[in-house]
C-alpha positions in Angstrom: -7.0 23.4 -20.1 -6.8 26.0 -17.5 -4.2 25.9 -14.4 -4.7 27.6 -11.2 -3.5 27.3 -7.4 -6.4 24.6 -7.3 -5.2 22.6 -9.9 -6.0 21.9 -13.7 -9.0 22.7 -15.1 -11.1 22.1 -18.3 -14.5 23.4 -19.3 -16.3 22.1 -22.4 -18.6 19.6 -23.2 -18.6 15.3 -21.8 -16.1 14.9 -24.3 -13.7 17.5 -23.1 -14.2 16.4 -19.7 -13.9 12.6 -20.3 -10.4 13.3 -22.5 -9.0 15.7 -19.5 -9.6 12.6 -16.9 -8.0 10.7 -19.5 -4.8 12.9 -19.9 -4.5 13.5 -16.4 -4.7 9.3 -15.5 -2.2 8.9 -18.3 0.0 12.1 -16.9 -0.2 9.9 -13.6 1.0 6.5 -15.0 3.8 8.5 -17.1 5.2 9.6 -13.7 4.7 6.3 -12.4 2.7 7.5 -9.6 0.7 4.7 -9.6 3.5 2.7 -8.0 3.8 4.8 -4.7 -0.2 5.4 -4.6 -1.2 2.2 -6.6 -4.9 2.0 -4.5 -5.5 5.7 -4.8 -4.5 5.7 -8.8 -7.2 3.1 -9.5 -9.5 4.3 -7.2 -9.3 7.2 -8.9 -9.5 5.9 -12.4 -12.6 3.9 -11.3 -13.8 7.0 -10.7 -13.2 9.3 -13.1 -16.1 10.3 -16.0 -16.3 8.0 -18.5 -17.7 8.5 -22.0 -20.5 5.8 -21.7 -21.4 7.4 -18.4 -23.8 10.4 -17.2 -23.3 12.9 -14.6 -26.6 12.2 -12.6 -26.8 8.5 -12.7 -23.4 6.8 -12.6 -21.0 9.3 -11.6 -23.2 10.2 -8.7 -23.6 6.5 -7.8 -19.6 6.5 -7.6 -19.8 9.6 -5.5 -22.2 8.6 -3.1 -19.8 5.3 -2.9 -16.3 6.8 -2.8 -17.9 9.3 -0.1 -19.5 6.9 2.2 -18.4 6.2 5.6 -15.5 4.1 5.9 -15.8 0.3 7.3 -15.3 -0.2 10.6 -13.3 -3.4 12.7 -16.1 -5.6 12.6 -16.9 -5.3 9.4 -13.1 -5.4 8.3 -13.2 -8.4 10.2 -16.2 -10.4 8.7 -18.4 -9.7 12.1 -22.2 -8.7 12.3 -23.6 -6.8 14.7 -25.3 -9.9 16.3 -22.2 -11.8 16.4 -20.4 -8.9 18.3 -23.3 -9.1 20.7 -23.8 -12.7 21.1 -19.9 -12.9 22.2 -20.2 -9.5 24.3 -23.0 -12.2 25.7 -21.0 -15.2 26.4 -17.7 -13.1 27.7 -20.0 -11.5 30.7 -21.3 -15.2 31.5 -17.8 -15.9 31.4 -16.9 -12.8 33.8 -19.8 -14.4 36.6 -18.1 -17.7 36.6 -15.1 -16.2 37.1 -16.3 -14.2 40.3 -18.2 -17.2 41.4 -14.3 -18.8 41.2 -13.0 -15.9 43.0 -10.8 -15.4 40.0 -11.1 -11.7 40.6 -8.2 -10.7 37.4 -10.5 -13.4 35.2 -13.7 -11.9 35.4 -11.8 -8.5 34.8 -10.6 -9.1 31.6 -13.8 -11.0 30.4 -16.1 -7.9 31.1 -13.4 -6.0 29.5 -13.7 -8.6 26.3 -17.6 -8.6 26.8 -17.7 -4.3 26.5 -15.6 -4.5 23.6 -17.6 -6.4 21.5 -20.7 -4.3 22.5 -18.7 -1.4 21.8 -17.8 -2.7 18.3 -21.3 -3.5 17.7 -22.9 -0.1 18.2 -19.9 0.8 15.8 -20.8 -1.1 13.2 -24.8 -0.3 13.7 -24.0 3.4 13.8 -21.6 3.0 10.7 -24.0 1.7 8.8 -27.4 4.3 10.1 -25.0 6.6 9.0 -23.9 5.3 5.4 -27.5 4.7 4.8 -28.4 8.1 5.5 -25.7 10.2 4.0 -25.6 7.8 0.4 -29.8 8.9 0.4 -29.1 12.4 1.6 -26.1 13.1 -1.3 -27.7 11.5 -4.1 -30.9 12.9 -3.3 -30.1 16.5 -2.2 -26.3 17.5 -2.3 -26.0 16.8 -5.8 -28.4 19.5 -6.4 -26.2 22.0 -4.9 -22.5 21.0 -5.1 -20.0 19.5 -7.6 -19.4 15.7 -7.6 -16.6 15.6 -5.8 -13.5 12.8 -5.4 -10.9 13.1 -2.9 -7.4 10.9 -1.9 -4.3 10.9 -0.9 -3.3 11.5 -5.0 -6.2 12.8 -6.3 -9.1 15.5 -5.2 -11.8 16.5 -7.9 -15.1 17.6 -8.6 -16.9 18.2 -11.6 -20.0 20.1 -12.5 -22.4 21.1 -15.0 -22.6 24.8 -15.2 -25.1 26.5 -14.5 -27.7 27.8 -16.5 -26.0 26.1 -19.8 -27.7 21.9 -20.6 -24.2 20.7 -22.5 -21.9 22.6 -20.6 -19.4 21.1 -17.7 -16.3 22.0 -15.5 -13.6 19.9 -14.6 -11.7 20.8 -11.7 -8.7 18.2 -11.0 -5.8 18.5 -8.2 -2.7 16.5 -7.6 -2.3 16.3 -3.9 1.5 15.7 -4.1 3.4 18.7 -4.8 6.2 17.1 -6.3 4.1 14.4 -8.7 2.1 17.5 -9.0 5.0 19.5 -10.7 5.8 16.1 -13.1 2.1 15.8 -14.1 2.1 19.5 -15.2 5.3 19.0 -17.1 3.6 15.8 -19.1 0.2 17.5 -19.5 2.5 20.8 -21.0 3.5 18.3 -23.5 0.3 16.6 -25.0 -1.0 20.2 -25.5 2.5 20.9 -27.3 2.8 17.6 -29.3 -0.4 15.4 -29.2 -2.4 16.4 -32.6 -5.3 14.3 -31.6 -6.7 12.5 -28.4 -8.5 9.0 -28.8 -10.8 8.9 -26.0 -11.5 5.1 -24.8 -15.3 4.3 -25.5 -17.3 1.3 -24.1 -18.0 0.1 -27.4 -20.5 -3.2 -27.5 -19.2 -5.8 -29.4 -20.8 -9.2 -28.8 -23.7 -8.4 -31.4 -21.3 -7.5 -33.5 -19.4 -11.0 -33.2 -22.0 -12.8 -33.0 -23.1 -11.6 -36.2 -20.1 -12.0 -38.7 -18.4 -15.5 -36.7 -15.4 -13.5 -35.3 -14.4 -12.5 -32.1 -13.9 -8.7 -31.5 -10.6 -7.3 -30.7 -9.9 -6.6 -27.4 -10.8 -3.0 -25.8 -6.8 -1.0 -25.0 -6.0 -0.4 -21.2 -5.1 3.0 -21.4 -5.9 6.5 -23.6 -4.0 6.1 -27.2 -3.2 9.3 -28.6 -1.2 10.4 -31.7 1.8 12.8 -32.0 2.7 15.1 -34.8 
């Protein structure tokens, strides 16, 4: 592993960059920083290579997801675009009959209910124009020329094959909070000092396998075992 001002870094083959997402998750969970950042930590563990995975196909399908646009209030709030517009519809009605009532203040704050919703609508439209687009445009053509890249509040990284060599990848991972930052290193110092050999977790298919001999197959470990001298 290689450390710079970016962060920690690791060039080899899958298997070196699969076992340095591993030690850097487990680095994370030894200094509990998926307590304080418990949404980021398993975002990022979601998204970090696996073994079973390839670059092109499923890590840039998680790319293209982690990087879309973000959800706006109607679609936090279960609305469709037609919804939004239907009530933006039935709140100006509502404004009209409240002129007609020379309830002046009424009609007011029904056209101001009735923009709203037409507001939120071309929100949600133009959210999801947008998503649409930019997941075809990254999987299609940024990939090409840029890392895969992940970025949070704990975690930003990208990782690449390099260029010009077919089995050959870099592994570029920061810790966005300096002092968890500082811990991780420390942790990460010591599996280089201490761990003689790293395990990495593999998606391993079992139900044949039960199937076959009557028994049920042992259940897959949470986290990255490793071994110390």
């Amino acid at each position: 592993m290689e450390e710079n001002i970016s962060g920690f870094r690791e060039r080899g083959s899958w298997g070196d960059v699969v076992e340095h997402g591993e030690r850097i998750t487990s680095a994370l969970r030894e200094v509990e920083a998926d307590e304080p950042y418990r949404d980021e930590y398993e975002e990022w563990d979601e998204w970090r290579p696996k073994t079973h995975e390839r670059l092109t196909t499923d890590v840039n399908e998680k790319t293209a997801e982690q990087a879309s646009v973000a959800e706006g209030e109607g679609e936090r709030e279960g609305e469709d675009v037609d919804d939004d517009l239907q009530t933006a519809g039935e709140r100006l009605t509502e404004s009209y009959e409240k002129l007609e009532d020379d309830d002046t203040e009424g009609a007011v704050e029904k056209w101001g209910e009735s923009i709203g919703h037409v507001a939120r609508a071309a929100d949600t439209a133009g959210r999801r124009a947008l998503r649409k687009v930019e997941n075809t445009v990254y999987k299609r053509v940024m990939t090409q020329v840029a890392p895969y890249y992940f970025d949070n509040d704990l975690v930003s990284a990208n990782v690449q094959r390099v260029r010009g060599e077919a089995d050959e990848f870099a592994f570029e991972v920061q810790v966005n909070d300096d002092d968890l930052r500082d811990e991780v290193r420390e942790v990460l110092h010591e599996y280089e000092d201490d761990v003689e050999r790293w395990h990495v977790d593999t998606e391993k298919e079992t139900d044949a396998a039960s199937a076959a001999e009557g028994v049920e197959a042992p259940e897959e470990a949470e986290e990255a075992k490793h071994t110390t001298n």
